[in-house]
C-alpha positions in Angstrom: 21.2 -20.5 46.3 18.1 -23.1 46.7 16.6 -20.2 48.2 16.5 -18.7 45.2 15.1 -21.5 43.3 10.9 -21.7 44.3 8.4 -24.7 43.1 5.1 -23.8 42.8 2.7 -26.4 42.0 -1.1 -26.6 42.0 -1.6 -30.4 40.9 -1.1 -32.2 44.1 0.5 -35.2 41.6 3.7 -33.1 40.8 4.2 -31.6 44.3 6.3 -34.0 45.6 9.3 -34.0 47.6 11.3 -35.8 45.2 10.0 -33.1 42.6 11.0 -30.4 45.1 14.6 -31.8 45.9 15.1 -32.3 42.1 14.1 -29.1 41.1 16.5 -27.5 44.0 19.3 -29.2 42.5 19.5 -28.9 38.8 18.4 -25.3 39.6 20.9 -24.7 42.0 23.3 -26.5 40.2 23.0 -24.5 37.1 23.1 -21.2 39.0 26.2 -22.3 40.6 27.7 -23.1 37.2 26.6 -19.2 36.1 28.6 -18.3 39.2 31.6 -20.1 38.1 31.4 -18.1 35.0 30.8 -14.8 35.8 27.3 -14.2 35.0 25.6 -14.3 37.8 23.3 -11.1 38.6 22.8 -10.6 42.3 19.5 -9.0 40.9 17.9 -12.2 40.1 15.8 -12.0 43.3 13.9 -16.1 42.0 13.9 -18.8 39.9 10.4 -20.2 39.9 9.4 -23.6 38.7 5.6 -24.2 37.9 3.0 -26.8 36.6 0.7 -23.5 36.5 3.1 -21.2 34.0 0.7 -19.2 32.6 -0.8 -17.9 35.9 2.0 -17.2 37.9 3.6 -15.0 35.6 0.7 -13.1 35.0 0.3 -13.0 39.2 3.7 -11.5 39.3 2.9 -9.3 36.7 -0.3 -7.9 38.9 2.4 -7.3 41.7 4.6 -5.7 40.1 2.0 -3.2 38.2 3.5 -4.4 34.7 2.2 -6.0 31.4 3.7 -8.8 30.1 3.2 -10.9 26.6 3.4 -15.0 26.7 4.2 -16.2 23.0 1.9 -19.3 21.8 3.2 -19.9 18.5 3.7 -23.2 18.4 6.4 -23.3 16.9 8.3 -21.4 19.6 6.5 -22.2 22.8 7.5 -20.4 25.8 9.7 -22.5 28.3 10.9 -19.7 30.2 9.8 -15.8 30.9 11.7 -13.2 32.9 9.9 -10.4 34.5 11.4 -6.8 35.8 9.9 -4.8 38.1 10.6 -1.9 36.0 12.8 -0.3 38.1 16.0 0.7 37.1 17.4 2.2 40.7 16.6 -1.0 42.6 16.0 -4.1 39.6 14.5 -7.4 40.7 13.6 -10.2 38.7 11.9 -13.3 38.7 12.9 -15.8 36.2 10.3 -18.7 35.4 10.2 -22.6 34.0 7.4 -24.5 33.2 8.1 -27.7 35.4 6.2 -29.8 31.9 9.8 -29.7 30.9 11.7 -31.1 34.0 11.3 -34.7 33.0 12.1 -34.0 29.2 15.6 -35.3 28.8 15.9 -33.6 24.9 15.3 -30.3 26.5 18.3 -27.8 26.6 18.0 -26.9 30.4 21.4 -25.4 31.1 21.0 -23.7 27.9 17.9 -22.2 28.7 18.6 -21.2 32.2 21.8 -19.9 31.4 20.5 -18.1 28.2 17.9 -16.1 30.6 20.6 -15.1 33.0 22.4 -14.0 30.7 19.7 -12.3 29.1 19.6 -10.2 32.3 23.2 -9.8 32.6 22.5 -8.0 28.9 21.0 -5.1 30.6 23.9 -3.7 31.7 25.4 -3.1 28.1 21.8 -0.9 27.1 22.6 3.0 28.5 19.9 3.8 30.6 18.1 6.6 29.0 17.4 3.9 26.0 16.1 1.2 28.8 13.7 4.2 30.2 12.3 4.4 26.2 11.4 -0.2 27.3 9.4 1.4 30.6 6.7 2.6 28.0 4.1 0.5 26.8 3.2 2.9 23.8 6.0 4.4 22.0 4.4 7.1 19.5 6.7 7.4 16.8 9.0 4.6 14.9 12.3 6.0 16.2 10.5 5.2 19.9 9.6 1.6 18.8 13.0 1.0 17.5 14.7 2.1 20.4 12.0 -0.2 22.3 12.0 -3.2 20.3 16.2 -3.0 19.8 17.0 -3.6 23.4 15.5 -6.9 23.1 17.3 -8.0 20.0 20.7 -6.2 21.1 20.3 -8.5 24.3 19.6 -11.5 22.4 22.7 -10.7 20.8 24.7 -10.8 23.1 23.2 -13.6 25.3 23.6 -15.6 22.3 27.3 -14.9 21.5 28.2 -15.2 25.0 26.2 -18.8 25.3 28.3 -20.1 22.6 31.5 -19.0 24.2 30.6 -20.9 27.4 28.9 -24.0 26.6 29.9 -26.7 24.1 26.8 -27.4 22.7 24.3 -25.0 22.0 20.7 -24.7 21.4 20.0 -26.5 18.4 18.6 -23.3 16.1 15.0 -23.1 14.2 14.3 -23.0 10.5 14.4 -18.8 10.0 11.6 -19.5 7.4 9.1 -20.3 9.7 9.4 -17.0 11.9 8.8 -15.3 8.5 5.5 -17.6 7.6 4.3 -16.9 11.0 5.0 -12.9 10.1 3.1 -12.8 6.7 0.6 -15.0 8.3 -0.2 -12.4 11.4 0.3 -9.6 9.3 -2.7 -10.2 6.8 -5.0 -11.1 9.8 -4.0 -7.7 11.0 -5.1 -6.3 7.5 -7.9 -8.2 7.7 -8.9 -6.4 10.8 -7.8 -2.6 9.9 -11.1 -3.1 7.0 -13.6 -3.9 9.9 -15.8 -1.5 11.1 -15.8 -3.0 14.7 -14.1 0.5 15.9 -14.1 4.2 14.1 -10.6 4.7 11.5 -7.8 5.4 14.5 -8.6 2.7 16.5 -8.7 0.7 13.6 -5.0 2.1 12.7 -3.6 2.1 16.7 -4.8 -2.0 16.5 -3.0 -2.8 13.5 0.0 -0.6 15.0 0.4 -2.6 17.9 0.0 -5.5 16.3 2.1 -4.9 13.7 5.2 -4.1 15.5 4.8 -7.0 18.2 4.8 -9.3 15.5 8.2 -7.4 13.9 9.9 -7.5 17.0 8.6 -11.1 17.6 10.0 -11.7 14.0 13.5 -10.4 14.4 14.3 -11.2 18.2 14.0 -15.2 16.7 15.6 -14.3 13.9 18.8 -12.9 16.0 18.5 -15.7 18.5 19.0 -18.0 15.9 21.6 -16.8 13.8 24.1 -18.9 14.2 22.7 -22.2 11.8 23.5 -23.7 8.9 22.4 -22.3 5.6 19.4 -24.9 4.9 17.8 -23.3 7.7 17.9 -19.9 6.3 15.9 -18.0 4.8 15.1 -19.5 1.1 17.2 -17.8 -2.0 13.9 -17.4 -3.7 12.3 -15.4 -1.0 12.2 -11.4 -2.2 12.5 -10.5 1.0 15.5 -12.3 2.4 18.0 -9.7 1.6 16.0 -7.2 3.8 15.2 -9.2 6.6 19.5 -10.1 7.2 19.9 -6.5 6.6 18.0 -5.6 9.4 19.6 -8.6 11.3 22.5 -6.8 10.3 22.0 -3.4 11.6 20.9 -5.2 14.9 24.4 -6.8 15.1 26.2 -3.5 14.6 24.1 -1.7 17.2 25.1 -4.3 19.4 28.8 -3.6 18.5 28.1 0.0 19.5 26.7 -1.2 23.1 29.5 -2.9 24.1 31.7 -0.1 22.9 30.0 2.4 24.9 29.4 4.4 21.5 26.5 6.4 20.8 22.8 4.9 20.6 22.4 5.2 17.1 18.8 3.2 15.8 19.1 5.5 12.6 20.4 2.6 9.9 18.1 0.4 11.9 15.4 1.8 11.4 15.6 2.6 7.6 16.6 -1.0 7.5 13.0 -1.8 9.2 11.0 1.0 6.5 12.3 -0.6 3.6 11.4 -4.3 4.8 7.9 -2.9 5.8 7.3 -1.2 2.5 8.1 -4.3 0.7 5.0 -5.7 2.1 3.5 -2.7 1.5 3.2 -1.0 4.5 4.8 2.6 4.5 5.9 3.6 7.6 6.2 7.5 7.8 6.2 9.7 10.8 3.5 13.0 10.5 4.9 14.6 13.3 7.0 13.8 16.7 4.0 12.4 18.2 1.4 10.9 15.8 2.2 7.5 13.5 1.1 6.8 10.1 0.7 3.8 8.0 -0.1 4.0 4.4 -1.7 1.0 2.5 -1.8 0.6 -1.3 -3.0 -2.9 -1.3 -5.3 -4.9 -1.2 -5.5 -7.1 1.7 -7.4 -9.9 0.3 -4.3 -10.3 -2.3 -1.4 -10.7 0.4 0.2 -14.0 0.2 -2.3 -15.8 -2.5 -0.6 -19.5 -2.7 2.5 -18.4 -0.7 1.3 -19.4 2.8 -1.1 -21.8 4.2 -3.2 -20.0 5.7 -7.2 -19.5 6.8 -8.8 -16.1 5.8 -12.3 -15.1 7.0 -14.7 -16.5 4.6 -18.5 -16.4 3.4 -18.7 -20.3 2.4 -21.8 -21.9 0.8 -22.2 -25.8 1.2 -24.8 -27.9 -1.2 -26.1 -31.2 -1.6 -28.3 -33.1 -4.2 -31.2 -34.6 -2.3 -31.5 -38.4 -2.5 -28.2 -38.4 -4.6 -27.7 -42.5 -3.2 -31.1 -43.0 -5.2 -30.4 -41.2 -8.1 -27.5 -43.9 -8.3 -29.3 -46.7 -7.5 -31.8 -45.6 -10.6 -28.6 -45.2 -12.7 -27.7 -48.6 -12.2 -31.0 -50.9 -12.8 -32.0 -48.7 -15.5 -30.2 -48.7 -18.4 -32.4 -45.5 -19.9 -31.5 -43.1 -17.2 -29.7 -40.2 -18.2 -29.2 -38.4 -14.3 -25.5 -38.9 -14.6 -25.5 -37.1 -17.6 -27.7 -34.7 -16.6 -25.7 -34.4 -12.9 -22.5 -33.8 -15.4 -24.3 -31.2 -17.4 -25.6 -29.3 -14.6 -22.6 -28.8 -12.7 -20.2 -28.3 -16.0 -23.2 -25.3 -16.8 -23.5 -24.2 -13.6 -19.1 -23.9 -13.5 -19.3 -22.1 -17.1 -22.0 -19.8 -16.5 -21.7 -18.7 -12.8 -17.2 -18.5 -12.8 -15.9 -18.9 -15.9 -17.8 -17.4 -18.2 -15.6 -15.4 -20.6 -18.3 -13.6 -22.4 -19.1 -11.9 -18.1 -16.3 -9.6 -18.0 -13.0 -10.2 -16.8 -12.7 -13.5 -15.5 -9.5 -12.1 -13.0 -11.9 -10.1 -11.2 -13.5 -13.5 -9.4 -9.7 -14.5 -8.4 -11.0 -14.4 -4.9 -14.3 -16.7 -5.6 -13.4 -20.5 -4.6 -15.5 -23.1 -6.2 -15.3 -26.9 -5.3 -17.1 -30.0 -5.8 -16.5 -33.6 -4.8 -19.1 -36.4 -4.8 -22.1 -34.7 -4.8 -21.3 -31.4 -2.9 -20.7 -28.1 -4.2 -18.6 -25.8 -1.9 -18.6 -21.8 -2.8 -16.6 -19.2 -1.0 -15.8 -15.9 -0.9 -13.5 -13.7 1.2 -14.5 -10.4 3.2 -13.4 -7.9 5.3 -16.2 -7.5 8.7 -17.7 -4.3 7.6 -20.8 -2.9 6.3 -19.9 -2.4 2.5 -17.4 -5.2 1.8 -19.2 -7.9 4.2 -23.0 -6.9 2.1 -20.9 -6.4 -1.3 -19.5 -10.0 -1.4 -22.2 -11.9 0.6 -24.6 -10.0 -2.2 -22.2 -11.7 -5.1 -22.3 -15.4 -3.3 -26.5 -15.1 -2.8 -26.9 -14.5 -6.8 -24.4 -17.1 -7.8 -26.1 -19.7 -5.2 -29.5 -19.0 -6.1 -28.4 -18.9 -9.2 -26.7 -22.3 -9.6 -30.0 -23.8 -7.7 -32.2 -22.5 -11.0 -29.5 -24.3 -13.1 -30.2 -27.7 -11.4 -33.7 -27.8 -10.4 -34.6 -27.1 -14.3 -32.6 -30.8 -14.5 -34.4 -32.0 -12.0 -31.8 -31.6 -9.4 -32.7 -30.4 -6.2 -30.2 -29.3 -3.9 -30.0 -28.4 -0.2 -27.5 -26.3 1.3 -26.4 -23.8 3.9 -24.6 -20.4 4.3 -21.9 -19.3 7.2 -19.0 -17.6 7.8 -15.0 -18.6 9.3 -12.2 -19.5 8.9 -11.5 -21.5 5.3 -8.3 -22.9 3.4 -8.7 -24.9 0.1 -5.8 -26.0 -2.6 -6.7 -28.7 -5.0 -6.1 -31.3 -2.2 -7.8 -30.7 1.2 -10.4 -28.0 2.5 -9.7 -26.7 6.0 -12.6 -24.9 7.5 -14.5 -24.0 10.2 -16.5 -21.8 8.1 -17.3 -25.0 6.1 -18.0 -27.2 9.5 -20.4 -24.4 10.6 -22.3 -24.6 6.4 -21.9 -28.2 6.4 -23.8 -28.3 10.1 -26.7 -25.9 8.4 -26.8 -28.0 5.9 -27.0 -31.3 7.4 -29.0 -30.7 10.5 -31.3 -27.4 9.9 -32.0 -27.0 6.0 -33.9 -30.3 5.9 -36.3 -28.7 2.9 -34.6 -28.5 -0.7 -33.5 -24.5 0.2 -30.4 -22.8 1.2 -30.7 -21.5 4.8 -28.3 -18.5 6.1 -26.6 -18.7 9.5 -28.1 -16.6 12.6 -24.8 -15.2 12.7 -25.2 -13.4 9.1 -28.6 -12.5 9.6 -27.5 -10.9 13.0 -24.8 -9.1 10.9 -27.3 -7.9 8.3 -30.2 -6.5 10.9 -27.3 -4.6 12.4 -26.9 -2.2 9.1 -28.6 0.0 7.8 -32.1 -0.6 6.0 -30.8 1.3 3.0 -27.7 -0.4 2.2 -29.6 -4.2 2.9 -32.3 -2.9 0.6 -29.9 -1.5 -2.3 -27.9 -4.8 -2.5 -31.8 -6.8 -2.9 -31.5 -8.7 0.0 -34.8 -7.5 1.1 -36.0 -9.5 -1.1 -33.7 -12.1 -1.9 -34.1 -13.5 1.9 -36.6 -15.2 2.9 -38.3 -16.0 6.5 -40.0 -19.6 6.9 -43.0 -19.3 10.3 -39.7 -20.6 12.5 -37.9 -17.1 11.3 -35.4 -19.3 9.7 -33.7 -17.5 6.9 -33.1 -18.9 3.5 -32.2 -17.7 0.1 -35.3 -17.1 -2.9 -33.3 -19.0 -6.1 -36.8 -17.4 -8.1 -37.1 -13.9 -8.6 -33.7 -13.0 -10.5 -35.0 -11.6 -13.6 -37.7 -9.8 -12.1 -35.5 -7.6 -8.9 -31.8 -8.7 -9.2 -31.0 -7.3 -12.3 -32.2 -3.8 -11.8 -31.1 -3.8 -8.1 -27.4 -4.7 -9.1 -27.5 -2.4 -11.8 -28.6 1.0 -9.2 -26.0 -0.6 -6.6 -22.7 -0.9 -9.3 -23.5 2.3 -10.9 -24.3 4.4 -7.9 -21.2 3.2 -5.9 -19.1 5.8 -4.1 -15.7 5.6 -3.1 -12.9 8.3 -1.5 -11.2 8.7 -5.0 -7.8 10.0 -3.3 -7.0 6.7 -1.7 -5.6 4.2 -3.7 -6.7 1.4 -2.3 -10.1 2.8 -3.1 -9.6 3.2 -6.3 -8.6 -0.4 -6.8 -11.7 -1.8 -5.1 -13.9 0.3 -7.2 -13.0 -0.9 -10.1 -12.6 -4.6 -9.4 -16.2 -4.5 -7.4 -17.5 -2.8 -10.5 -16.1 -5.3 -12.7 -18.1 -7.7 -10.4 -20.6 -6.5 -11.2 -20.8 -6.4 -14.6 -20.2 -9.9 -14.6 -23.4 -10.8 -12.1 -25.5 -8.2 -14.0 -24.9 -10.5 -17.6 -25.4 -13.5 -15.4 -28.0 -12.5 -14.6 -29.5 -11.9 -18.2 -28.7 -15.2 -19.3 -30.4 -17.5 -16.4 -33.2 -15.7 -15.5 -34.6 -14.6 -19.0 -36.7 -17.9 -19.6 -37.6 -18.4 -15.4 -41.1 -17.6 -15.7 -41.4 -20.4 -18.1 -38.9 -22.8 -16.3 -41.1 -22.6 -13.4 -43.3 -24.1 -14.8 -40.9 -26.5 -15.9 -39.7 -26.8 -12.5 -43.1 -27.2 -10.8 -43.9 -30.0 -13.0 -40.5 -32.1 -12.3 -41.8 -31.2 -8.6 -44.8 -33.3 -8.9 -43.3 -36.3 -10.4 -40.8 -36.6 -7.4 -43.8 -36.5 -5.5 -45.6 -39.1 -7.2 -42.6 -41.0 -7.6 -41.6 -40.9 -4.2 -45.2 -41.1 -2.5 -44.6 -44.3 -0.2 -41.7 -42.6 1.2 -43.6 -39.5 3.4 -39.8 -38.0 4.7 -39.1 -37.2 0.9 -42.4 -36.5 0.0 -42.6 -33.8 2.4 -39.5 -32.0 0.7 -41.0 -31.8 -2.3 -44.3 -30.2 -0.8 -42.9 -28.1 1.2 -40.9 -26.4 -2.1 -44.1 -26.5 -4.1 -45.9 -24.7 -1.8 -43.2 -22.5 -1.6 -43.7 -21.6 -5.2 -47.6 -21.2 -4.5 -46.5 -18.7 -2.0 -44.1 -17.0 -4.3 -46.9 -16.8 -7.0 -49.4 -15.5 -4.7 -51.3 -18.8 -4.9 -54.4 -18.3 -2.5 -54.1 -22.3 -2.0 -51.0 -22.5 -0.2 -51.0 -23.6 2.9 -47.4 -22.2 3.9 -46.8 -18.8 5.1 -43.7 -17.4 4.2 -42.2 -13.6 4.4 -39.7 -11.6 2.5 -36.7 -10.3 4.7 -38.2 -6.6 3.8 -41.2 -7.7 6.1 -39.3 -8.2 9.1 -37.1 -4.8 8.5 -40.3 -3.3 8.6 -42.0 -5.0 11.9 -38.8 -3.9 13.5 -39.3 -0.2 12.3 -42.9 -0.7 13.9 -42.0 -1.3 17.0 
């Protein structure tokens, strides 16, 4: 048998002979040990140990003319992977280990190895004409997937059973409640990505099909492998779904039953068992015809899971700072008349009331999405979106006029802020933030906004030249977006009451959605209620601007006095008064700046 049993190593440090000779013999060992039991299938042509896992069974793969799938959950990493040539009238396969494990004294080896012949040995009890249904890589209806999918978990079934009769102790099992997590976690990416306009409406809903059932079949074949634990590591009493899951589990187990007794293939129970988990989650799985698949969706993806799972979501996050904020303490504590805490604590506690919870806006339910955090003296905003046209302009729109918004709040206190705008990945409960989104803002903020302004990411602006002129220009950002002479982008905090208003107001009440599809319907009338909300916000900062400018300009020029032996701060301050010069057509700026409207236009030109 140790011709069977193949090392292949690429880092000259594990190939060794006394890694060769010890992989021969626990190999060959365990292989004679499968003999002695029974199991041992003459088609098992290799058993390959690597250091290079990945690649070699992805070579073999090439050979063979199949596709495989390599798991990298990390919860479940793969140890082993057996590969088929996909032929039924003369089977081979090649069974690999990644050699990282050898050396592991905790890890299962016997269990493993055996498990995987055995998992070979568990073709036998699948009829053939349901094995030919595993040859295709696209089944077209659910009754195909199920027959696909159920010959893995029928297998696992009976590997498992059978491994318990032979060996005395098993594989410890995994915490069912983790598979599931992983489940709800993939599935609201995958909802995420069927509301992107990166492909036209099929491909969007072949994507999400594909992914959708790998992860169910992921999801039930550890489920079944597993199945023999305790009760702690089931899944929790207070999950609503637990009762549907072990019914499926259920059906798997009977279908298994009917394998072994040579009954009829029957996937029907199964598969209702599978439609009624599915529409839990609100996914409807219905057939149209014999050979074209349809999902329905009622829901809104953005309200999957909310404080259920940890979990990132794509993000538009704002980060801010105060400028000098280590002075503005230092002034707090020599002078006993300072009042910059106070009017730090004001400005944030307005800026809070007005911009998220203020009642007299609308419903406050509709901004359930809208994260706001501060801690020292930062000020994070976010707010989720799916990557297309509408929804990516719609909710990057809403954060713009809250930001600039909040930055009118604190420079009439004197408070100037700094800041940046990107987009990723972002998790926040009331104890950490986890985001890259907020790494990429944070970086903007910290190494590229130097002036007191909030600059926007390349990556948005990319996203925003790529759509149409007519749906930038509806939204305002033509002229909400400003170009500095280095085309860097930043947003205009003046202006509101003189554009946003009326912009908003043509955008929210000219908005048109496919009234037959629910999920429509429900956007509609929460982006509207958005609306409302920003519109009154609106009304209530910017009806004294022209004046606070003024205001504004003159707290300006007493930084600039104040600060005059310092030329690094000094130079923030110009550059943001002659900002304003430029916004107020003042013929003595120096700075040349242009609204984003300019730039659409150059590019029409050329």
């Amino acid at each position: 048998m140790e011709s069977i049993v193949q090392t292949r190593f690429v880092n000259d440090y594990f190939n060794t002979e006394e890694n060769i000779k010890g992989v021969k013999e626990l190999y060959s060992s365990i292989i004679a040990k499968a003999i002695e039991f029974g199991i041992w299938d003459e088609s098992i042509k290799a058993i390959v140990v690597t250091d290079d896992f990945t690649n070699e069974v992805e070579k073999q793969a090439v050979v063979w003319n199949i596709k495989t799938y390599l798991s990298k959950e990390k919860e479940y990493s793969v140890a082993s992977k057996v590969l088929f040539n996909h032929k039924l009238e003369s089977p081979e396969y090649h069974i690999f280990f990644h050699f990282q494990n050898f050396y592991n004294d905790s890890f299962p080896h016997i269990q493993i190895v055996i498990g995987q012949i055995l998992n070979v040995l568990a073709n036998k009890i699948i009829p053939n004409e349901i094995r030919q249904y595993k040859l295709k890589y696209q089944p077209s209806t659910l009754e195909e997937f199920i027959k696909v999918a159920s010959t893995d978990w029928c297998k696992a079934v009976y590997s498992r059973d059978y491994l318990s009769k032979l060996l005395i102790t098993p594989i410890p099992p995994m915490n069912h409640n983790s598979f599931l997590i992983a489940f709800k976690r993939k599935l609201k990416r995958y909802l995420y990505d069927h509301n992107s306009d990166k492909f036209d409406k099929q491909q969007r809903l072949d994507n999400f099909w594909h992914s959708y059932f790998e992860s169910l079949n992921i999801l039930f074949l550890r489920v079944v492998e597993n199945a023999n634990c305790e009760s702690a590591l089931k899944i929790k009493d207070d999950e609503p779904s637990k009762e549907l899951i072990y019914n499926v589990v259920y059906e798997i187990g009977e279908l298994t039953k009917k394998c072994l007794e040579q009954e009829q293939y029957d996937v029907t129970p199964l598969e209702e068992s599978i439609k009624k988990f599915s529409a839990h989650f609100e996914v409807f799985l219905e057939d149209e015809s014999d050979h074209k698949f349809r999902i329905t969706l009622t829901k809104d993806p953005k309200d999957y899971f909310i404080d259920e799972i940890v979990e990132t979501e794509p993000r538009i996050i704002c980060f801010m700072d105060i400028l000098g904020f280590s002075e503005l303490i230092n002034e707090y504590d020599t002078d006993i008349t300072s009042t910059v805490l106070q009017d730090i604590q004001e400005s944030f506690a307005l800026a809070k009331t007005q911009l998220l919870e203020n009642k007299n806006l609308g419903n406050k339910e509709a901004l359930r999405h809208m994260k706001y955090q501060t801690f020292s003296d930062n000020i994070c905003i976010s707010i989720p979106y799916f990557d297309n046209e509408h929804d990516f302009l719609t909710n990057f729109n809403l954060l713009s006029v809250y930001v600039r918004g909040f930055q009118l709040i604190m420079m009439s206190k004197a408070i100037f802020m700094r800041g940046g705008i990107s987009t990723g990945s972002y998790y926040a409960d009331n104890n950490i933030i986890f985001s890259k989104g907020l790494v990429n803002a944070y970086h903007l903020e910290s190494k590229k906004a130097i002036y007191p302004r909030v600059i926007i990411d390349n990556s948005i602006m990319e996203k925003i030249f790529s759509y149409r002129e007519e749906k930038v220009k509806s939204f305002g950002l033509d002229t909400s977006i400003i170009l500095d002479w280095e085309n860097v982008a930043f947003l205009n905090p003046f202006g509101l009451g003189n554009s946003s208003v009326k912009q908003l107001e043509s955008v929210f009440n000219s908005l048109n959605f496919e009234e037959d599809e629910p999920l429509s319907k429900l956007m509609s009338s929460f982006t509207k209620t958005i609306g409302d909300m920003t519109i009154g916000l609106l009304k209530n900062v910017s009806s004294q601007e022209k004046a606070g400018l003024v205001s504004i300009k003159d707290k300006i020029i007493e930084n600039i006095y104040r600060h005059q032996k310092n030329e690094n701060i000094v130079s923030k301050y110009l550059w943001l008064l002659e900002f304003i010069k430029w916004f107020e057509s003042d013929e003595t700026g120096k700075l040349k700046f242009q609204f984003l409207t300019e730039r659409i236009n150059k590019q029409e030109n050329k």
